[in-house]
C-alpha positions in Angstrom: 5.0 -9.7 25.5 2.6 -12.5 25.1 2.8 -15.8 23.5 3.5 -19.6 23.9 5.8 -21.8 22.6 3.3 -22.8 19.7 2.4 -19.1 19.5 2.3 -19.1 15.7 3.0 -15.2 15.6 5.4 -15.3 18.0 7.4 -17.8 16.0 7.4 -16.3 12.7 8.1 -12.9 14.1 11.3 -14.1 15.0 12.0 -16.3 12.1 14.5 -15.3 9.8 12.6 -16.7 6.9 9.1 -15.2 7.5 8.5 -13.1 4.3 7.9 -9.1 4.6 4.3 -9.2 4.1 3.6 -11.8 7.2 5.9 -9.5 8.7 3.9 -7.1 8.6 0.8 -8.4 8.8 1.8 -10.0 12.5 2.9 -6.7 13.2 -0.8 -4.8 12.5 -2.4 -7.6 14.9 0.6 -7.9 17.7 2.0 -5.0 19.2 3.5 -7.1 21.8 5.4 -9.0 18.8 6.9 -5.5 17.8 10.4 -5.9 19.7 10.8 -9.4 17.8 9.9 -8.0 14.4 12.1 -4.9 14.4 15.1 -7.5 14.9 14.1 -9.7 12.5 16.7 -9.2 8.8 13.4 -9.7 6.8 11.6 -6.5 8.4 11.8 -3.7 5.5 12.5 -0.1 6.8 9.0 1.3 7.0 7.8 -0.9 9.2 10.3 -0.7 11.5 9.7 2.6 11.5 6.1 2.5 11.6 6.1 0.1 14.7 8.5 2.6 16.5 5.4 5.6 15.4 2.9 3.3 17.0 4.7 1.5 20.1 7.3 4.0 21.0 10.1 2.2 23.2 8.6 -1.2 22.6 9.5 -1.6 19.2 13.4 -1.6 19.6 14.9 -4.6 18.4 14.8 -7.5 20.8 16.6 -11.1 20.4 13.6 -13.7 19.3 12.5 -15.8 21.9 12.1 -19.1 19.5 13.8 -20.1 16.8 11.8 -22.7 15.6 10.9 -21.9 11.9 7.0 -21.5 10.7 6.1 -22.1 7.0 4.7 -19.5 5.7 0.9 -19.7 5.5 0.6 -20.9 8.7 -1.1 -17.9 10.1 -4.4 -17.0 7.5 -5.1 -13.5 8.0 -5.6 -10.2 5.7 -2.3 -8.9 3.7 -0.3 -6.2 5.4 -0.2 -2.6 4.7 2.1 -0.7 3.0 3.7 3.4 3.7 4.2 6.5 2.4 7.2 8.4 1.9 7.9 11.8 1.4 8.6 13.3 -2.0 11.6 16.0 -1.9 11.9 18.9 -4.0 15.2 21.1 -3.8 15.0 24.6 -4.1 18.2 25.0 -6.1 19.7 23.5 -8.9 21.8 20.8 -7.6 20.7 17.3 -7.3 20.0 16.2 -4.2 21.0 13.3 -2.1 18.5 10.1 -2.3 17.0 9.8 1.5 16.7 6.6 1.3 18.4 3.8 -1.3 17.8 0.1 -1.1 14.8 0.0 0.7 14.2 -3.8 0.3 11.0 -5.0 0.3 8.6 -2.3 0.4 9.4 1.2 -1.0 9.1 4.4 1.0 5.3 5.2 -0.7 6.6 8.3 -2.3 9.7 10.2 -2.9 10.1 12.2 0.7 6.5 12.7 1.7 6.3 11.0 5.3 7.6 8.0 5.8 4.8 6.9 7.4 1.8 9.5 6.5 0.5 6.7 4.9 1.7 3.3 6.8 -1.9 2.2 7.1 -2.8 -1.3 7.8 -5.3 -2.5 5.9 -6.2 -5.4 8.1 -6.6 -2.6 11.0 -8.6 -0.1 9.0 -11.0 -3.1 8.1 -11.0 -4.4 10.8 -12.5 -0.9 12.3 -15.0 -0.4 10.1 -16.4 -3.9 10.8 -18.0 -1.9 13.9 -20.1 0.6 11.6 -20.4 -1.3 8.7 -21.0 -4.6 9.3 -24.4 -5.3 7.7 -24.8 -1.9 6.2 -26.7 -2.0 2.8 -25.6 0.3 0.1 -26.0 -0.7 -3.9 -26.8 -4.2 -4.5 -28.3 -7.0 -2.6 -25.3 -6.8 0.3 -26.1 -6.3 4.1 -29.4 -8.4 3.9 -27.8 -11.0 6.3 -27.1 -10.8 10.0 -24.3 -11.9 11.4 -26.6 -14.1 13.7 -28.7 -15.5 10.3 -30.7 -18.8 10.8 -27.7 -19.5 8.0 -24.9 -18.1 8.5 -23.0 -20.8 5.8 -25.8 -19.7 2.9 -25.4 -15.6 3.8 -21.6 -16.4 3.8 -21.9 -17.3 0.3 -24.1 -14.7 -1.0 -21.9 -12.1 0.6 -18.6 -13.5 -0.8 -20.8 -13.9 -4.3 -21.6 -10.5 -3.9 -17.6 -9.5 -2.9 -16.6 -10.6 -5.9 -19.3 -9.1 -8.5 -18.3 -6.2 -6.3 -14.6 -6.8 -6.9 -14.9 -7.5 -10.5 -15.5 -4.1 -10.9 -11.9 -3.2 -10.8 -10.5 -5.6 -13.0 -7.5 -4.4 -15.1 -6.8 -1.3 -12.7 -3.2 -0.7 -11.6 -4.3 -0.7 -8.0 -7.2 -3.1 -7.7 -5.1 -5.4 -5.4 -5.0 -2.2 -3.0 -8.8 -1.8 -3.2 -9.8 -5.3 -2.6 -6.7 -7.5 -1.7 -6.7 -10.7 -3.6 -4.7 -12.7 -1.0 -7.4 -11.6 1.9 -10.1 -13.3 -0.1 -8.3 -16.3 -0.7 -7.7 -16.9 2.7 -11.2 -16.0 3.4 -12.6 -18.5 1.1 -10.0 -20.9 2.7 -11.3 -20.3 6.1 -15.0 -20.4 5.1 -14.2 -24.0 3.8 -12.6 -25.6 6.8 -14.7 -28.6 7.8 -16.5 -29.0 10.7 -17.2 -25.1 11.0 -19.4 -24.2 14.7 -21.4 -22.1 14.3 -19.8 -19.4 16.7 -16.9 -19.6 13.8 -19.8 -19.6 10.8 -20.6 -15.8 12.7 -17.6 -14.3 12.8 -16.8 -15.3 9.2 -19.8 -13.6 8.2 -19.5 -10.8 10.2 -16.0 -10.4 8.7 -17.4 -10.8 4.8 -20.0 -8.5 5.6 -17.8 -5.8 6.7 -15.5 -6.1 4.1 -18.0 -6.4 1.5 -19.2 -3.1 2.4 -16.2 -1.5 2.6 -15.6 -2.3 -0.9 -19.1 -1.1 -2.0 -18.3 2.2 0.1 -14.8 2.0 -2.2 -17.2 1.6 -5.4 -19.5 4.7 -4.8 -16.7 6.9 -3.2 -14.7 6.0 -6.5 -18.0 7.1 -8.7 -17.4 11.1 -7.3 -14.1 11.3 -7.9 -13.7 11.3 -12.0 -14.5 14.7 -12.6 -11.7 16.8 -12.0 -13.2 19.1 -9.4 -10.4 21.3 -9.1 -9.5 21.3 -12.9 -5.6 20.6 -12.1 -3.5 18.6 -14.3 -2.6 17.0 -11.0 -6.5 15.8 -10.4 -6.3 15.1 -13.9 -3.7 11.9 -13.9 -4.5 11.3 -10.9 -8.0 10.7 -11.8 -6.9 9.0 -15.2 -4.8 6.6 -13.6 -7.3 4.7 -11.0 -10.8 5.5 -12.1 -11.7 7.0 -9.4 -10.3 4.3 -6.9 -7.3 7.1 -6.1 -7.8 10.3 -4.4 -6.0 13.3 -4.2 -6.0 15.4 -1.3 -3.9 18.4 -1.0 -2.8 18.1 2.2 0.9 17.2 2.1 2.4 19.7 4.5 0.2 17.8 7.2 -0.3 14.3 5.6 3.4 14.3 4.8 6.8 14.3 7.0 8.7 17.5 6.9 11.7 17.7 4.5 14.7 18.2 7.1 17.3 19.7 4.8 17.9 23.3 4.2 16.5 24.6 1.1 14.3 21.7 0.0 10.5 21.0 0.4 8.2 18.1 0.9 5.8 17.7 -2.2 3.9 14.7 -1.6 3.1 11.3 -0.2 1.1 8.6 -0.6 -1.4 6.2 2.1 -3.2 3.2 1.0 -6.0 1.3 3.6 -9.1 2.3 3.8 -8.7 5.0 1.4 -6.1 4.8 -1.4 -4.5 8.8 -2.2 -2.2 10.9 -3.0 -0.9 13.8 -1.0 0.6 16.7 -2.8 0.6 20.5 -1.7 -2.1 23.3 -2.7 -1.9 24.2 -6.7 -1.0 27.8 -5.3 2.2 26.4 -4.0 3.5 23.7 -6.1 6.5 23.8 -7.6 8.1 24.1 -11.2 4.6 24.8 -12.5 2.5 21.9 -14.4 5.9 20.0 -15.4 6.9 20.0 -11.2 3.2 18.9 -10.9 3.6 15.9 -13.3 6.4 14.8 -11.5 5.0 14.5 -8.3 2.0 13.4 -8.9 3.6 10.2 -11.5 6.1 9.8 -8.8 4.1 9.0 -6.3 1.4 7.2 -8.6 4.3 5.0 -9.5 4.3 4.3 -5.4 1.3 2.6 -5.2 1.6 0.6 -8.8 4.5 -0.8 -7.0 2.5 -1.6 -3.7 -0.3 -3.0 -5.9 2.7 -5.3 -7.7 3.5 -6.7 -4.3 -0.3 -7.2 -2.8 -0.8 -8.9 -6.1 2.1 -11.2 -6.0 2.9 -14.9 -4.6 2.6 -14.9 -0.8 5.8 -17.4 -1.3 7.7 -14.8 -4.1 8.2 -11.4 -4.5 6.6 -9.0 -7.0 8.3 -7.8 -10.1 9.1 -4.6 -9.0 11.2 -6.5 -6.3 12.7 -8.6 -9.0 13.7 -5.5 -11.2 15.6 -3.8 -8.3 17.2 -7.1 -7.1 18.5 -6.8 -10.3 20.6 -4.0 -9.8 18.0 -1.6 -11.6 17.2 1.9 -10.4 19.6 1.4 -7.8 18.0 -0.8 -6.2 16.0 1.5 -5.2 12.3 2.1 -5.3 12.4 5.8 -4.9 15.1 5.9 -7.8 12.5 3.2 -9.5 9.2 5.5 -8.9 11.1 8.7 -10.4 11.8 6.5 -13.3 8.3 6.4 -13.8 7.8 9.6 -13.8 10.5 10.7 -16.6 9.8 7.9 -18.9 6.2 8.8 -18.7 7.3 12.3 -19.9 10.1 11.6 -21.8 12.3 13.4 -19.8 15.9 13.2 -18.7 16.1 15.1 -16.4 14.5 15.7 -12.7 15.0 19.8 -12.7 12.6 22.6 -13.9 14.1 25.8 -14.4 15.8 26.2 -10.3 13.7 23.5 -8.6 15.4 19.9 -8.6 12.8 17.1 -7.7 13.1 13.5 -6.4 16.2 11.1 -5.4 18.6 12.3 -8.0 19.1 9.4 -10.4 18.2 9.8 -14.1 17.4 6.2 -15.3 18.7 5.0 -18.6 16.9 3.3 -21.6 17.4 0.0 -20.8 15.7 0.9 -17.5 13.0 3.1 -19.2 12.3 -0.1 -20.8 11.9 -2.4 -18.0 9.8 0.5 -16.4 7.4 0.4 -19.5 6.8 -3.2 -19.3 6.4 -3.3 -16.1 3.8 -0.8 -16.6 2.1 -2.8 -19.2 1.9 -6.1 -17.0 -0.1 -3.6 -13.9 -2.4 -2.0 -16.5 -0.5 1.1 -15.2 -0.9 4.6 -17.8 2.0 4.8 -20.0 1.9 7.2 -22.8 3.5 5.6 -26.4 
């Protein structure tokens, strides 16, 4: 492991105050930090458990080598990712055990789908595509700078300019923050405003800009073929409905998704966020419980990234209302009890079986509940019939 006594990193990764999100966002940059992190109270379940996916054997939990505390904000870098879980479906009747309750601060991604299928950082994704997009046109007047301009201060501002034209794009959908993280921006803008800027710094900014600036515009047009239904599933359909475009559906979830380890039940989706933002569910030919199964899935794991879009949305110093509802004592505490909640009240339902097949975590939210899950719903622009 690497790191000084005024590592930053290496002092918030073992601070017991360091909030989830710079957590996790140490943890997509610092695989040396991974041992720290994993023993750190404040690390939420899936990224411990996407560390130990990445860093096998590193990423046990190891006693923090400093225990002087860091502010937060003290390290200005792009907000962390968030997972995927797998959705469960029983074959039988009976309701099934919750695999996971309490999760803390960021929610398994989707009823039972793989825990991880869809732990993708977003600061990592970006950060690859810097590589083959950086500079790359597409619509508008973006990738007309080099990262080696005459200006590099003037093409940093056109590019941000053009960032958020691009950005505005998106305003009042549920998972804009997903998309283009607000937080990122801000602390780009931050950054770019530092006096006394060299101009080796002024080039790396603007390479960084740049290749965020066209991932977003590669967001845009990839968002622009996808509101058409293609399969002409009621699946494709909400899905579809839901983001604009800005959500994909892939049917992929027996690959895409971890395996369901009990007898009897199946995996029926999961969700991944990064550079792509979907939904993994199985084939139409082998869903379950028909189109009602279908809904339920599909709003259960929609309800997934709503929640991850509450918390990229959210203070960096506070947590997002999701968090709040559940530190409430709502759904459990859970946000796999929280995300199934979605789903019925959305329906109408009360109940989580159709005709043999049982899906989700087993808890059948009440009104009062229903009703927190509705406003909350309001507040993200998230679908929410009556």
């Amino acid at each position: 492991m690497t790191g000084t006594p005024d590592d930053i990193d290496l002092i918030a990764a073992g601070n017991p105050t360091s909030p989830p999100r710079l957590l996790a966002d140490i943890a997509a940059r610092r695989h040396d930090l991974h041992g720290i992190i994993a023993g750190n109270p404040q690390a939420y379940p899936e990224l411990r458990l996407w560390m130990e996916q990445v860093n096998p054997g590193f990423a046990r939990p190891v006693a923090p080598t400093s225990s002087a505390p860091a502010p937060y904000g003290a390290a200005a870098y792009p907000v962390a990712p968030y997972g995927a879980a797998a959705y469960p479906v029983a074959a039988q009747a009976p309701a099934m055990r919750p695999r996971r309750t309490g999760l803390g601060w960021v929610f398994g991604g989707c009823g039972c789908l793989t825990l991880i299928a869809g732990l993708v950082i977003v600061g990592v994704v970006l950060a690859g595509l810097g590589a083959s997009t950086a500079g790359d046109g597409g619509s508008g007047s973006g990738g007309q700078t080099g990262a080696t301009a005459d200006d590099p201060m003037a093409a940093i501002r056109a590019e941000s300019a053009e960032y958020q034209e691009l950005a505005a794009q998106l305003d009042g959908n549920p998972v804009a923050p997903l998309i283009a993280p607000p937080h990122w921006f801000e602390r780009f803008q931050n950054r770019a405003s530092a006096p006394s800027i060299n101009e080796y710094q002024a080039n790396a900014l603007l390479a960084e800009i740049q290749t965020h600036r066209a991932a977003l515009q590669q967001k845009i047009s990839d968002a622009e073929g996808r509101r058409s239904n293609a399969s002409g599933t009621i699946a494709e359909e909400l899905v579809d409905s839901a983001g604009n475009g800005f959500i994909d559906i892939l049917w992929d979830a027996d690959s895409a998704c971890s395996t369901a380890d009990e007898p009897g039940h199946t995996t029926a989706g999961c969700t991944s966020t990064g550079s792509s933002v979907a939904v993994h569910i199985l084939p139409p030919d082998r869903q379950l419980g028909g189109d009602e199964g279908s809904r339920l899935v599909v709003l259960h794991e929609l309800a997934h990234l709503y929640q991850y879009a509450d918390v990229e949305s959210s203070p960096v110093d506070g947590t997002s209302r999701s968090m709040t509802l559940k530190e409430q004592g709502m759904f459990q505490s859970s946000g796999e009890a929280m995300s199934d909640c979605y789903a019925l009240t959305y329906l109408n339902l009360y109940s989580l079986t159709v005709g043999d097949v049982t899906f989700g975590y087993g808890y059948v939210c009440n009104d009062t509940e229903r009703q927190a899950i509705r406003e909350w719903a309001a507040q993200l622009h998230a679908p929410m019939p009556g």
